[in-house]
Steps between C-alpha positions, in 0.01 A plus 500: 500500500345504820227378592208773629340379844108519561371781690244441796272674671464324800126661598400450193597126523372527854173585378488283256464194703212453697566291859210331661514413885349262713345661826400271785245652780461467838240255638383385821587138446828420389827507748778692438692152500253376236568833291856465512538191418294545185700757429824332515341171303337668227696821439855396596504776775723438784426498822542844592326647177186289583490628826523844446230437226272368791568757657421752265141314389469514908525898546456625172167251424719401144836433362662479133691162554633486171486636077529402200326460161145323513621206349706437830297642776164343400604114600678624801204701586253180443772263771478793764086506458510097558703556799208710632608859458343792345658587211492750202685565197507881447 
């Protein structure tokens, strides 16, 4: 007898699951060195993805750098405040 798969609705799943992100804003006292290298020690970015990041926080005044469920944002959130950045889970 065969065996039946399970159905899924992806949006449903989609839905389902609720991703938090970490936003950094722009200040007037960190370097964009100083940003990216946070970004590349604390979230794993490489160089290139911290950069544009900077970038972004730059122009745009803020940046998602990275989701995730609360349980792993929240102590990469508190290393990225230490290093002096303005951060916020949303």
């Amino acid at each position: 007898m065969a065996k039946r798969k399970k159905k899924f609705d992806v949006d449903s799943l989609l839905n389902s699951i609720k991703l938090n992100r970490i936003v950094v804003y722009n200040d007037s006292y960190n370097t964009f060195e100083w940003v990216i290298s946070t970004f590349i020690e604390v979230l794993d970015h490489n160089y290139y993805q911290a950069e544009q990041c900077a970038s972004i926080i730059h122009s745009k005044g803020k940046c998602s750098v990275k989701e995730g469920d609360i349980d792993t944002l929240k102590p990469l959130a508190e290393m990225i405040l230490q290093k002096g950045l303005t951060v916020r889970i949303e």
